[in-house]
C-alpha positions in Angstrom: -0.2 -2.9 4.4 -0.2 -3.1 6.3 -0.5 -2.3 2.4 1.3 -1.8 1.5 1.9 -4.6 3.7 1.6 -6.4 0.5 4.9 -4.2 -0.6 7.9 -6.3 0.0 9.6 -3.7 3.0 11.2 -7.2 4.0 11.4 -10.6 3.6 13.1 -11.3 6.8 9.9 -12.4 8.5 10.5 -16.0 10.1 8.8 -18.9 9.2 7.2 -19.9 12.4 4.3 -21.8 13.4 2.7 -20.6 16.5 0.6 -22.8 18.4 -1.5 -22.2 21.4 -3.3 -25.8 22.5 -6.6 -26.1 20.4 -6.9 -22.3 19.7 -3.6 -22.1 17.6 -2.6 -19.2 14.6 -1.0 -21.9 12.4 1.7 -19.4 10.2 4.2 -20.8 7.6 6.4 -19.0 4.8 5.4 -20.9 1.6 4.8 -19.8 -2.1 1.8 -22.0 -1.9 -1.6 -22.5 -0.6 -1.9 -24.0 2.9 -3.4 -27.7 3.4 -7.4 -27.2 4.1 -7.6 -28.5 8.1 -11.3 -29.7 8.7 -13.3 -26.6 10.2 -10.5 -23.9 9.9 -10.5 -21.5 7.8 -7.0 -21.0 6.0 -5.6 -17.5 5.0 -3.1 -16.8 2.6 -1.1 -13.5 3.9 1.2 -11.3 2.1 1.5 -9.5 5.2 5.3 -10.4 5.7 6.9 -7.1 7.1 8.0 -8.6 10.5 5.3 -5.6 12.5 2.3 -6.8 10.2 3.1 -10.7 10.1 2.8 -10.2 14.1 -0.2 -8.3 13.9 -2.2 -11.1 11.5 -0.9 -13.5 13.7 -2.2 -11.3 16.8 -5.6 -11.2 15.0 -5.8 -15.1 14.3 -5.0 -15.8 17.3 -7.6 -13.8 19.2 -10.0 -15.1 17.0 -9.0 -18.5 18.1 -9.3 -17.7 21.5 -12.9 -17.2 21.1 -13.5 -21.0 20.9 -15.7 -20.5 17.8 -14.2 -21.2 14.1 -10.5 -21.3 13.8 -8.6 -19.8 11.0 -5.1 -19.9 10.4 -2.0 -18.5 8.4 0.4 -19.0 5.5 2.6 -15.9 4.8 3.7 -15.7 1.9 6.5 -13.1 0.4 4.3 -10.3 -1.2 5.6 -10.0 -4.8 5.5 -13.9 -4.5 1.9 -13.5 -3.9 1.3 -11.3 -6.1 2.7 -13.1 -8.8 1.1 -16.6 -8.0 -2.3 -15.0 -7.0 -4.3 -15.9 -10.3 -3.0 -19.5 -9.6 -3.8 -19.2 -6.3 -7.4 -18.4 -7.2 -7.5 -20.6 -9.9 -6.4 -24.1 -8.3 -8.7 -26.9 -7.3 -8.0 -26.1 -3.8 -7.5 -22.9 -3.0 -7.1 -21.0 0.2 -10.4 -19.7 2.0 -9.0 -15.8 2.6 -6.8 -13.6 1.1 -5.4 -10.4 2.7 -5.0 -7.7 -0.2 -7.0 -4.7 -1.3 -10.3 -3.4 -3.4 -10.0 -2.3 -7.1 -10.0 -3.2 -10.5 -8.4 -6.8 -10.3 -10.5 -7.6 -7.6 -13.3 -6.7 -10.2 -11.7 -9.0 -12.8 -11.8 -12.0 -10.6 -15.5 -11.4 -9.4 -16.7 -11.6 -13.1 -15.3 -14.7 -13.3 -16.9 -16.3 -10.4 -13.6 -17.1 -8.4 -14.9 -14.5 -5.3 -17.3 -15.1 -2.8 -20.2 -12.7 -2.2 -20.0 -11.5 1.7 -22.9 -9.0 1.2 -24.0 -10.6 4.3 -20.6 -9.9 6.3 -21.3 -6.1 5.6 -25.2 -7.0 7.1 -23.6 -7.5 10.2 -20.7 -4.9 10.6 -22.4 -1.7 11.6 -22.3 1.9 10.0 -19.2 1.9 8.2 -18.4 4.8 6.0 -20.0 4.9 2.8 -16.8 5.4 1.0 -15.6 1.9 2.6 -18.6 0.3 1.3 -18.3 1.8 -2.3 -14.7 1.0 -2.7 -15.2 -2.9 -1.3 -18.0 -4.0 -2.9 -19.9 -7.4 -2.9 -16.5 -9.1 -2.5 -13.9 -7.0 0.0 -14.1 -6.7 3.8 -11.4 -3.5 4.7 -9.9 -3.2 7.6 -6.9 -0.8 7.5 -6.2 2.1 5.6 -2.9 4.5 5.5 -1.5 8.0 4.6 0.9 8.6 2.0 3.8 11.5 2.0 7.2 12.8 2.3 8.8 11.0 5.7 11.8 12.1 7.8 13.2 12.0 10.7 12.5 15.0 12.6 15.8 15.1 14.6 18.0 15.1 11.2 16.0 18.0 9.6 16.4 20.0 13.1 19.8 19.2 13.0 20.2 20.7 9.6 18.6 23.6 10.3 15.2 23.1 8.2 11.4 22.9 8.1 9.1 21.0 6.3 7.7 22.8 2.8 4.0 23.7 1.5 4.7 25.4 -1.8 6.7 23.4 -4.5 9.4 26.5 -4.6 9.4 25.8 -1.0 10.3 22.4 -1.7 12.9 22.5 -4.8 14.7 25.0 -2.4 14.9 22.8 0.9 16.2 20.3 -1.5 18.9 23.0 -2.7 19.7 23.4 1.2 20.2 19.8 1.9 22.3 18.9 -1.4 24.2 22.1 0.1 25.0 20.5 3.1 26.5 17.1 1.5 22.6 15.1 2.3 21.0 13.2 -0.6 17.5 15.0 -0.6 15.7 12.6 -2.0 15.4 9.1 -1.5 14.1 6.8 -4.1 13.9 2.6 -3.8 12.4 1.6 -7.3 15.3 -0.8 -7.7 14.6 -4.4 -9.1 12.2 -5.9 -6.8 10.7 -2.5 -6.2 10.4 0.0 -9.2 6.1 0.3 -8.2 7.8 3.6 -5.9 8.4 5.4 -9.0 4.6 5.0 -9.2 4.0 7.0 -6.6 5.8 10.0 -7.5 3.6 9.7 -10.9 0.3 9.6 -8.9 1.0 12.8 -7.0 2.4 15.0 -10.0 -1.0 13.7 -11.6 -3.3 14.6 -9.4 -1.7 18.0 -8.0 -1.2 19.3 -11.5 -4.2 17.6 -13.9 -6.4 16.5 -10.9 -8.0 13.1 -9.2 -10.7 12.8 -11.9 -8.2 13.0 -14.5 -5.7 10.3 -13.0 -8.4 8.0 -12.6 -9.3 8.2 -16.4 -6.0 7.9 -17.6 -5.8 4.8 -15.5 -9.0 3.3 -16.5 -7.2 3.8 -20.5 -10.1 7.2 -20.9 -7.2 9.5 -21.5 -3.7 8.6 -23.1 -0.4 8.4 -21.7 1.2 10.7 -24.1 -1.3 13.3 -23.9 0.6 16.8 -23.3 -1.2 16.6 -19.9 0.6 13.9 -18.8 4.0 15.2 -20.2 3.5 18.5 -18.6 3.5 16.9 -14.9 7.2 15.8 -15.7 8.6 19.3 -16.4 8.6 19.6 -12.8 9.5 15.9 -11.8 13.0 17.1 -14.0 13.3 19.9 -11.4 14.0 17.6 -8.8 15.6 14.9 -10.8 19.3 16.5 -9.3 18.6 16.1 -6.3 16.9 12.3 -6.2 19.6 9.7 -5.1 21.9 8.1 -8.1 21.4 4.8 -6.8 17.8 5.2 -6.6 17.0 2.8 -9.9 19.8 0.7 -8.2 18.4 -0.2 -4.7 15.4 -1.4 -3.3 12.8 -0.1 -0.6 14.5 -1.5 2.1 17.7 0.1 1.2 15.9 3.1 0.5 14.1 2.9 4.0 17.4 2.5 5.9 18.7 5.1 3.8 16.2 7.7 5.4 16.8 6.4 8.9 20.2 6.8 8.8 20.4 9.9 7.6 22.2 9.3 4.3 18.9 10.9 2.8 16.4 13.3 3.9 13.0 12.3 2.7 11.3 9.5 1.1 8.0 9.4 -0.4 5.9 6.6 0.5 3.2 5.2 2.5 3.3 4.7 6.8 4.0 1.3 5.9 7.4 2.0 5.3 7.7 2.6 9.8 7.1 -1.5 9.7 10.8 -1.7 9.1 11.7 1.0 11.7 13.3 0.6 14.7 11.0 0.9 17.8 13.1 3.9 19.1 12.9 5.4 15.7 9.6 5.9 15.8 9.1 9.2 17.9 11.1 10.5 15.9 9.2 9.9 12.7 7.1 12.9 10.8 5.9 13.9 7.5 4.2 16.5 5.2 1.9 15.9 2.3 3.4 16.1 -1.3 3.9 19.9 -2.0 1.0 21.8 -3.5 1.8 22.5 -7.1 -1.5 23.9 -8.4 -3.5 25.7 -5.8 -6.7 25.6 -8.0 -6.4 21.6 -8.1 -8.7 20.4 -5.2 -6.6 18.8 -2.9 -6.3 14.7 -3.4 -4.0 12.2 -1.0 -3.2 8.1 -1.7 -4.9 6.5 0.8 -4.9 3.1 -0.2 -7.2 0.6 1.5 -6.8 -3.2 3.2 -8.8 -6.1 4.3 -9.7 -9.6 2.8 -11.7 -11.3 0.2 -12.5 -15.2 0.2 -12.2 -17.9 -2.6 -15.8 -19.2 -4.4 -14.5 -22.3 -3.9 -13.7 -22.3 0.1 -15.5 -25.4 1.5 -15.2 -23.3 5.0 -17.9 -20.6 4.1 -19.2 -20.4 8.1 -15.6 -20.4 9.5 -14.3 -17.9 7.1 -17.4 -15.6 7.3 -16.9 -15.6 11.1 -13.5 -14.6 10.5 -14.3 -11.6 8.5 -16.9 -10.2 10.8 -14.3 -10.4 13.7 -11.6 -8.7 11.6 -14.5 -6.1 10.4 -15.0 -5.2 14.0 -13.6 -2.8 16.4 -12.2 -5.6 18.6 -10.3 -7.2 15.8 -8.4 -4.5 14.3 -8.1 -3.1 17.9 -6.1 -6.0 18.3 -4.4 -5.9 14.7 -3.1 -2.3 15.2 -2.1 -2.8 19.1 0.4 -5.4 17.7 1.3 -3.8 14.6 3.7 -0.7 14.0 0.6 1.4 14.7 1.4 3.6 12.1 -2.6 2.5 10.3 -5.8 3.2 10.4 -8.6 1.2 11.1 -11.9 0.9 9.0 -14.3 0.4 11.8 -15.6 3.9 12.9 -16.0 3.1 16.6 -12.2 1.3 16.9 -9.3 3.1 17.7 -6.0 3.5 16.7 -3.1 4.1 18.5 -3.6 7.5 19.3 0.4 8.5 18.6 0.9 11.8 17.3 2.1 10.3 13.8 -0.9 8.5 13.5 -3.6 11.4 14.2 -1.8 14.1 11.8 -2.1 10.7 9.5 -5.8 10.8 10.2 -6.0 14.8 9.4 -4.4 14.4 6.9 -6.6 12.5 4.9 -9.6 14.0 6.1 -8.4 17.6 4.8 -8.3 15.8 1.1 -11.1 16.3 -1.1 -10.6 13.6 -3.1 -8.9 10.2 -1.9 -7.0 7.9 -4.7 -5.5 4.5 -4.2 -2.5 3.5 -5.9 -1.5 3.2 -9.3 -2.1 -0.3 -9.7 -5.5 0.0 -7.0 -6.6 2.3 -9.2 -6.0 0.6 -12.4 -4.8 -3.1 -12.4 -1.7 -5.2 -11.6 -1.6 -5.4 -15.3 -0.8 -2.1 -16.0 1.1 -1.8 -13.4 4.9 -3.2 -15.3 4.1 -0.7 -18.1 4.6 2.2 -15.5 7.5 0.8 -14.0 9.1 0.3 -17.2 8.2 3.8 -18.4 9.3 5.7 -15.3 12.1 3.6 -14.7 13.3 4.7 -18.0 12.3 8.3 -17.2 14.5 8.4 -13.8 17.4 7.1 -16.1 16.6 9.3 -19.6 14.7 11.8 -19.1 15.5 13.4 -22.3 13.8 10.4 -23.8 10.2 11.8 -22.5 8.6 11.5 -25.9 9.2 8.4 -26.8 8.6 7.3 -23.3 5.5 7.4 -23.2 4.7 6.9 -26.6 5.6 3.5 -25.9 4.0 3.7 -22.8 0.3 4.3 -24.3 1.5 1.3 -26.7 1.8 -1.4 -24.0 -1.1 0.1 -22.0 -3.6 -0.2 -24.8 -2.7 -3.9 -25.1 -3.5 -4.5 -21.7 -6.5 -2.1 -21.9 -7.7 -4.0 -24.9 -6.5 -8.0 -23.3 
């Protein structure tokens, strides 16, 4: 979500079952795994954003249509997921597929034995960029990848008279005009169900001030969190503190999202994902500009995080599932994922295309320009570690006058999951 899809933008999404004669997309809403149907392969989604439920539903079903394997769905409400994936994994009868994303914890569960190898699904899905290939592994199949920045509405910053920053003095003082004009600058969703955001904004003070190496070593637990390397990028996250909405610890990412829409707040950093939520005849009016350059001599690193599947050891459905993947590895399939998606992604394949909108290919140079491409906190460390940033920035966006012994206690509860 896409990822991330696997980001809870809603959980409106219906539980449905779609059925189309013998080649049907079977979906359902559950917290659990989906009844294994003789010669289907079943696939446990956390893809349930109304645009990307429809667009894994799109792909099933063209897959289905092929008269081959079938596969089909059980979406599943991503921190829900999230939460119950290790049980998931774990359980005598698991699902066959799982949508989600490369990393550490996918590492985890391959050293236990609870992936299957699909070395051969890469044998047969052409020259895909070596960077695809290094991040997936023996055990991933991407699919889609996405951009993240600061987002607005294009209309509501001509309307107030501004353009989009490059320097950070350029941004601390478009963030002075728009508190000026009675508009909440920034918007900020890391409320109960989702403090990961305040993630983000750590990521990108990271790795314009101390770099993408560094930020990948803190997150591995090579560097600490109280190093004065890490406390220096918050001298500037303070700066902008005043102008970052109140409520921002209060609400969630969907508040937060309609927030920006509306108009109540001028930008939001977070990933095209967020458009999933947007109404159709919002999009147009949808832009964005990479997180402000801090440190000129930093080489230039964007999140780009990464999707796709990865399949159970256990899946008694090795052929079906296997023809799955190749079908959603291909041009065709994620032609057909993104054509019934926001179209706000990117796919994988090198020969498919996207949807061509002017969002989406600034999203594409974007990225390219980057010299180095990171994930997400929790991509590029673990879900583990993931609730010992959320606690620690949370804290930060509350008492920031606290910073010391922040993440003093910070490095504490990360080296006891570094160590676990």
């Amino acid at each position: 979500m896409d990822r991330r899809h696997f980001l809870r933008v809603t959980a409106a999404a219906g539980a449905g079952l779609l059925v189309s004669g013998t080649a049907s997309c079977a979906t359902s809403a559950s917290s659990g795994p989906v009844a294994q149907t003789a010669g289907t392969a079943t696939i446990q989604s956390n893809l349930s954003a109304p645009a990307a439920k429809a667009a894994i539903e799109a792909l099933v079903k063209a897959f289905n249509d092929r008269k081959g394997s079938q596969a089909s769905v059980n979406t599943v409400a991503s921190e829900t997921f999230r939460t119950q994936l290790p049980s998931y994994l774990t359980s005598a009868n698991p699902p066959d597929l799982f949508t989600w994303y490369p990393g550490s914890l996918l590492k985890g569960y391959e050293e236990k034995g609870l992936l299957l190898d699909v070395s051969d699904v890469w044998q047969t899905m052409g020259d895909y960029p070596q960077a695809f290939k290094t991040l997936s592994g023996r055990v991933f199949v991407p699919t889609t990848y996405y951009w993240w920045s600061f987002f607005y509405r294009r209309s509501n910053f001509q309307k107030w008279g501004v353009t989009p920053p490059k320097t950070w003095q350029e941004f601390v003082a478009l963030c002075q005009t728009l508190q000026s004009k009675g508009v909440i600058p920034l918007g900020m969703g890391a409320g109960s169900d989702s403090p990961w955001t305040a993630s983000s904004w750590f990521d990108y003070f990271n790795i314009r001030i101390n770099g993408a190496p560094f930020h990948r070593e803190l997150l591995a637990g090579k560097q600490r969190f109280d190093d004065p390397k890490v406390k220096a990028i918050f001298t500037p996250w303070r700066e902008v503190l005043p102008y970052t909405d109140p409520n921002g610890t209060a609400i969630g990412f969907q508040e937060a999202t309609t927030a920006l829409l509306q108009g109540r707040t001028g930008m939001l950093l977070t990933g095209a994902f967020f458009a999933d939520a947007a109404p159709k005849d919002a999009l147009d009016d949808i832009d964005f500009f990479r997180f402000p350059i801090i440190d000129p001599k930093v080489p230039l690193a964007e999140e780009g995080p990464t999707d796709g599947f990865f399949a159970s050891s256990k899946s008694p459905h090795v052929k079906e599932l296997k023809e799955f993947l190749t079908y959603a590895a291909s041009a065709e399939g994620q032609e057909v994922y993104i054509k019934n998606s926001s179209g706000t992604i990117l796919p994988t394949h090198p020969n498919a295309k996207d949807s061509g909108t002017p969002l989406v290919q600034k999203g594409r140079a974007h990225l390219k320009e980057a010299a180095e491409i990171t994930q997400f906190f929790n991509r590029d460390s673990s879900d583990a570690l993931q609730p010992t940033a959320d606690a620690a920035l949370i804290k930060f966006l509350q008492q920031p006058d606290q910073l010391d012994t922040i993440l003093a206690d910070w490095q504490k509860a990360a080296q006891q999951v570094w160590s676990s």
